[in-house]
N, C-alpha and C positions, 0 to 999 in steps of 0.2 A: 386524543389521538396520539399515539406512540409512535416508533420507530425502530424497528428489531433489525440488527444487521448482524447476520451469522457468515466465519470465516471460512476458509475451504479447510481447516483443521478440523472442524465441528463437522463437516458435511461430508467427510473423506470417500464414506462409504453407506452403505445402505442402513448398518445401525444407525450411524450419525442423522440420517434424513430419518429415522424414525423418533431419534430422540429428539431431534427442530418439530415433528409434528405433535410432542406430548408438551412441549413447550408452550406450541403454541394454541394447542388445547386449555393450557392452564389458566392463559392468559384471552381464553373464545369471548370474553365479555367487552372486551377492547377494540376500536378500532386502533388496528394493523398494518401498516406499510412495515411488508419484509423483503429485505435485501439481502441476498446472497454472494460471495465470491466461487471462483473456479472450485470446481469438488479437489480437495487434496493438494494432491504438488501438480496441477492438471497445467498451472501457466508456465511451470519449466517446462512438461512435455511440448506445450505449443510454442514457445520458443526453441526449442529444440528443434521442432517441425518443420518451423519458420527458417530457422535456420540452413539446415538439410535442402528446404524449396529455393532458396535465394539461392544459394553455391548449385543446388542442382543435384545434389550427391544420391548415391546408388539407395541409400535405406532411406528416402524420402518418405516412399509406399509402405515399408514395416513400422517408419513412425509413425502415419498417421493412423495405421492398424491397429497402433497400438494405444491413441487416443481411444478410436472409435470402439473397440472392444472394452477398455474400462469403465466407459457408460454402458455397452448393453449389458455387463455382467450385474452391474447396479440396479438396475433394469428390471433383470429379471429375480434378482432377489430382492424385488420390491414390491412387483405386481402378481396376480396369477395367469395373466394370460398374454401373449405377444401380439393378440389382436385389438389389444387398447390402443386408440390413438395418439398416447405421446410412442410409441414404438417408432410409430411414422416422425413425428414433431422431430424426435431425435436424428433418424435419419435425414431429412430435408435440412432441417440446421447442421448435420457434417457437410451437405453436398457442397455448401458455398465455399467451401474448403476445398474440395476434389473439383468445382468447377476452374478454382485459382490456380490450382497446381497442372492445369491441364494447359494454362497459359503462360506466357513467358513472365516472369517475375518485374514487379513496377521497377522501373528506375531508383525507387525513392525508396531505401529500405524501411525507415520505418513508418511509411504510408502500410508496405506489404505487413507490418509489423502487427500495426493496428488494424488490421482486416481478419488475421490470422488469430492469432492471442486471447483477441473479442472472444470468440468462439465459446470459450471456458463457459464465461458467465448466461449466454444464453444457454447454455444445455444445461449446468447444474440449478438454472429458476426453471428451466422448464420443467424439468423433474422431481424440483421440490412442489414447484406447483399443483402439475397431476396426484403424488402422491396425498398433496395435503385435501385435494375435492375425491380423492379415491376413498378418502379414510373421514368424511363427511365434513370437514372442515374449506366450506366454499370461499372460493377466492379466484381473484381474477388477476390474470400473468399478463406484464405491460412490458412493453421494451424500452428500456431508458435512451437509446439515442433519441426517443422524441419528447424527450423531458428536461433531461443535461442536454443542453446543446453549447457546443466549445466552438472555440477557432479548429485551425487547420493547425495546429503544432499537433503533430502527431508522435504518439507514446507520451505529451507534458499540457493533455488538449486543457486550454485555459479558457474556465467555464462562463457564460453571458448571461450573468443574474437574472438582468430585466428578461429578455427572453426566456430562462429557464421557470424563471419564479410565474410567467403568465403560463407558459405549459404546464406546471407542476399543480396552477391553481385549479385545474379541471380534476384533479384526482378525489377532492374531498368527497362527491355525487358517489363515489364508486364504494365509497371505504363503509358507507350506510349499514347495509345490509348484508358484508362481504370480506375479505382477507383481502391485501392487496400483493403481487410478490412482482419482484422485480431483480435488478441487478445494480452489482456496483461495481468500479469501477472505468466502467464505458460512458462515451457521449455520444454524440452525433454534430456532424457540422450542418451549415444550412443545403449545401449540395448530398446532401443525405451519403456522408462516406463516413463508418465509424472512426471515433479518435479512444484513447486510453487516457488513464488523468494519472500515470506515475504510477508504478507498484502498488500494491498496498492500498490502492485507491478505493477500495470500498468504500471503508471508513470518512472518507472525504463526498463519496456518493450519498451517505447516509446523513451528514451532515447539510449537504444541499438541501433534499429532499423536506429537512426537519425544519431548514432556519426558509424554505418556501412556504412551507406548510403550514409553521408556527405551531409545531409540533409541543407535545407536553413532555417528553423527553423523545431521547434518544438510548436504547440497549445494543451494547456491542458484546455479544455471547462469544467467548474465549475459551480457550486449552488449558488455563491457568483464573485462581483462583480471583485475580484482581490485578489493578495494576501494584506489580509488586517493585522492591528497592534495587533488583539484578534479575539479570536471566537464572532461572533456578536450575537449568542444565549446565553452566556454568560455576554458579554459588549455591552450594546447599544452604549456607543461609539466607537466604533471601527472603526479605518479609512482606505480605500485603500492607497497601497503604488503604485504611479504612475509607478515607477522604481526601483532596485532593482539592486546592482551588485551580482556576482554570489555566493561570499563569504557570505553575508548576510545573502544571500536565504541557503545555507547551515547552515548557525548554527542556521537558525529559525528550519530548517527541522529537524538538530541533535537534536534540544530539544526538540520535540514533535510540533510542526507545520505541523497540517493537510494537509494545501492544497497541499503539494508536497511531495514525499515519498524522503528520507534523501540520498539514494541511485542514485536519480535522477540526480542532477546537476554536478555531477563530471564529467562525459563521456561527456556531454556538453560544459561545459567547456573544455577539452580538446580537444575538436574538437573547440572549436570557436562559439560552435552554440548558437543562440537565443534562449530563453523560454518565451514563454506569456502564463500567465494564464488570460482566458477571461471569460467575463459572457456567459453562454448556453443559456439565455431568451433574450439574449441582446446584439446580436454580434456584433454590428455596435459600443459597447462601445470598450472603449481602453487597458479597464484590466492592467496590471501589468507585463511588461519586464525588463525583468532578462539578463542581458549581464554584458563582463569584466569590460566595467566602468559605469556599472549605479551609480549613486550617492544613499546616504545613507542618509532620512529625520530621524532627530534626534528629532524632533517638539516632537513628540510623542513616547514613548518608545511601544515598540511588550509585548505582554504579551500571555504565551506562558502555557496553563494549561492542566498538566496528569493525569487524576483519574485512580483509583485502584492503587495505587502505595502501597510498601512496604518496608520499612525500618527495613534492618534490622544490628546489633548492637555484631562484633563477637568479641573476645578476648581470649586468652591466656587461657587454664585452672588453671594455676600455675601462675596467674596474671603477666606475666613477659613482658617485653617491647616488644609492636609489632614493628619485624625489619625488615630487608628488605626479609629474608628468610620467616617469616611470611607471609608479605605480597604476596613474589613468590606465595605458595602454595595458597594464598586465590584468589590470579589472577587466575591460572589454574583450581582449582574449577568451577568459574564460570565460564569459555570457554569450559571447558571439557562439562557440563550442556546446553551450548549455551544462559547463560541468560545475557543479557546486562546491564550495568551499566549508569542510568541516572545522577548519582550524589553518590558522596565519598568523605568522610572526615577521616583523618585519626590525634587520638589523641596518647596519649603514650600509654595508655594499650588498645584499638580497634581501631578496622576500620569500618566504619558505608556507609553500601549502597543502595540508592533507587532504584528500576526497578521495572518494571512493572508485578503486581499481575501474576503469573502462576503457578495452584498449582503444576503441575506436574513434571516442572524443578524446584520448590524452596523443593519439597520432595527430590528431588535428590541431589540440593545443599545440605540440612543438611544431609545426608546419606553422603556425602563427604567431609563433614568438621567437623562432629562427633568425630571424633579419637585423633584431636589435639585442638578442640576450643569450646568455648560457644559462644550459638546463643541466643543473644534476639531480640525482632519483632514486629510492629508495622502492622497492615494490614488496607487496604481502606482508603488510606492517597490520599492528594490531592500535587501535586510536581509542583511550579509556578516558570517560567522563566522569569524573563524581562530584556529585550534586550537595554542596552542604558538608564538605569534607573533613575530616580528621588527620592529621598527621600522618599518624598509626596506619589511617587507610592508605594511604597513598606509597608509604613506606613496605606494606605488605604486598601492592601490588606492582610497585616496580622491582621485588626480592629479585634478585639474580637475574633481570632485566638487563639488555641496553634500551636506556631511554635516552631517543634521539630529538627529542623537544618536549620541554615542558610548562604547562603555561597556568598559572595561577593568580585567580580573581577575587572579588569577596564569598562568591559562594561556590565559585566552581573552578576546577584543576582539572587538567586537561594533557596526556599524556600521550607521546607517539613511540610505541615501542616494537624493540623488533627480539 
C-alpha cells in the first residue's frame, strides 16, 4: 500500500488532473491512498476571500466569484456534460462558503480562517476524484476531517495520533478493490469544526495517513525534478539530490526548504517509511529518496532562501545584561503569539530574532514585551541557509550585501541580509 500526495502546482488545471489520472493509471496495480492539495494558487484566493469577509469589504462577492468560476471552467474542460453529478458536489461544497458570508463573521479570526481556506481541498479531491471514476479508474472520495482529527488550535490544528491512527485504521477494507482520494492539509476537531495543520500541510496529511497506515512508502509528485540543492528560479545551478537520509531532509525542511513541509519527515521516520519526491511531468524519472541511511552529497552545499523576513533586536530597558530570566520571558512571548523563530543570537545587552514577516502576531509580540523591553526591527529581509558550506559560497552570496547577522556552525551558515 502506497501513498501519493499531488500539490496544487501538479493539479492547477484540467491538463494537470489529466496527467495525476495517467499517473495513476501507471501505477492501477497498487493499492492507492491519494492526497491532494488546493488546485493552483486556490489557497491565496481563499485567503484573500477570507480576508475581504472578515473586514466586510465591497469585492467580498467578485472574490468568491472568482473562486467559484475557476473550478467550473476546470469542470468543464474535464467532463462532456454539466449534468454529471460532481457539477452539483462542486456547487453544494461552495455553498458553505455563501452560507458563511451571509452571516456575521466569528469573533475568532482564524476559527473564520479555518472554515474558509478548508474549502480548496474539498473541491480539487472532489474533482480529481470524479474524474478519475469518469475515466474508469474507481475510487472512493473520503473527507479527512474524519480521519486527522486535531485540537481546536486553529490554522496549527495539532494532530491526536491515538484517535487518528484508530480512524485512519478503517480505511485498509476500502483500498481492496478501489483508489482511495482524499485531502491534505485539513483535520477536524471532535465538535466536528474544520482545523488546518500549517501551510503546506499536505505533505504532513500524507505522512499521517502512511505512518497510521504503515504504509510501504509515501510519493510526493512536484514541479521540479527532485529535491534539489536551491530553488532553481533563483539558481540556475541548482542540482537534484539523488538520495537523501532522513535527517538531512529535515533540517533542509526546518530551514525554509520548500519542497517538503518541516512537519513531514518525523512520522516517517518513525515508522521506517520511505519518501520520494518525484517529477509530475516525468514519472518514469527517479526523483529524490529519502530513507534512514541515504547518503549525504556534500559536492554541493543546499542553499536554502526566506523572504519577508524580520529581525528584530530586543533589550533591557534599563540597559542591563540579558540573563536567563530575560530570555524565559522573551521565549514565552513568542509561543504565547505562536510566532516561530528562524534564527537567534543572543549578545550581552539583546537577543536578536529572525521569523517570518506577520503583521498580526509581531503587533501582539510587541503588545507583550512592551512592559519590560525595547524593540528594534528590521522588515523585508532576505534569511539564507546553506547546508554543508563553502567559503566561496557564502562570499558569493553576501556580494554587495548588507549582512545584518551572521551565524556559522559546523555544517551550517546562516545569513540575515537586507
Amino acid at each position: 500500500m502506497e501513498v501519493f500526495k499531488f500539490g496544487g502546482a501538479s493539479i492547477k488545471d484540467a491538463e494537470g488532473i489529466r496527467n495525476l489520472a495517467k499517473i495513476v493509471s501507471l501505477n492501477s496495480e497498487k493499492q492507492l491512498l491519494i492526497i491532494v492539495s488546493a488546485m493552483g494558487k486556490m489557497t491565496n484566493a481563499l485567503e484573500d476571500l477570507t480576508t475581504a469577509y472578515i473586514n466586510r469589504q465591497d469585492d467580498t462577492n467578485s472574490l468568491f466569484e472568482v473562486v467559484r468560476q475557476y473550478h467550473h471552467e476546470i469542470l468543464l474542460d474535464l467532463f462532456e456534460s454539466e449534468d454529471l453529478p460532481i457539477f452539483d458536489d462542486v456547487a453544494n461544497t461552495l455553498l458553505e462558503i455563501e452560507w458563511m458570508m451571509d452571516e456575521e463573521p466569528h469573533p475568532d479570526n482564524r476559527f473564520t480562517y479555518d472554515q474558509i481556506v478548508s474549502v480548496g481541498e474539498l473541491l480539487s479531491s472532489r474533482i480529481v476524484s470524479a474524474y478519475l471514476n469518469f475515466k474508469g479508474l474507481r475510487n472512493k472520495w473520503l473527507d479527512a476531517r474524519g480521519f486527522i482529527l486535531t485540537d481546536n488550535t486553529y490554522r496549527e490544528g495539532v494532530v491526536d495520533w491515538d484517535k487518528s491512527c484508530k480512524a485512519i485504521s478503517t480505511v485498509p477494507p476500502m483500498l481492496k478493490d478501489q483508489f482511495v482520494v482524499t485531502q491534505g492539509f485539513i483535520g477536524g476537531t471532535s465538535e466536528n469544526f474544520t482545523t488546518t495543520l500549517g501551510r503546506e500541510g499536505s505533505d504532513y496529511s500524507a505522512a499521517v495517513f502512511a505512518a497510521c497506515l504503515k504504509a510501504d512508502n509515501v510519493t510526493i509528485w512536484k514541479d521540479v525534478p527532485g529535491v534539489l540543492s536551491a530553488d532553481p528560479k533563483l539558481y540556475a545551478d541548482a542540482q537534484k539530490y539523488a538520495e537523501l537520509p532522513y535527517s538531512e531532509a529535515m533540517e533542509m525542511s526546518y530551514y525554509g526548504a520548500t519542497v517538503i513541509h518541516p512537519k513531514t519527515i518525523k512520522p516517517l521516520q518513525n515508522s521506517g517509511i520511505p519518501l520520494r519526491v518525484k517529477p509530475f511531468l516525468n514519472p518514469d524519472e527517479s526523483g529524490t529518496n529519502i530513507t534512514e541511511n541515504g547518503s549525504i552529497c556534500k559536492d554541493f552545499p543546499a542553499v536554502i532562501v526566506k523572504q519577508k523576513q524580520t529581525l528584530a533586536s530586543i533589550s533591557t530597558k534599563d540597559f542591563s545584561f540579558v540573563t536567563e530570566d530575560n530570555l524565559s520571558e522573551i521565549f514565552q512571548s513568542f509561543a504565547a503569539v505562536k510566532l516561530k523563530i528562524n534564527m537567534m543570537q543572543v549578545s550581552a545587552l539583546s537577543f536578536s530574532a529572525c521569523f517570518d514577516e506577520d503583521k498580526e502576531k509581531f503587533e501582539l509580540l510587541l503588545l507583550a514585551l512592551q512592559p519590560a523591553f525595547k524593540v528594534k526591527y528590521n522588515q523585508n529581509l532576505q534569511l539564507v541557509t546553506v547546508r554543508h558550506y563553502k567559503p566561496e559560497t557564502i562570499d558569493k552570496l553576501s556580494f554587495g550585501r548588507t549582512v545584518l547577522i551572521e551565524q556559522i556552525s559546523r555544517n551550517t551558515a546562516q545569513l540575515v541580509l537586507q
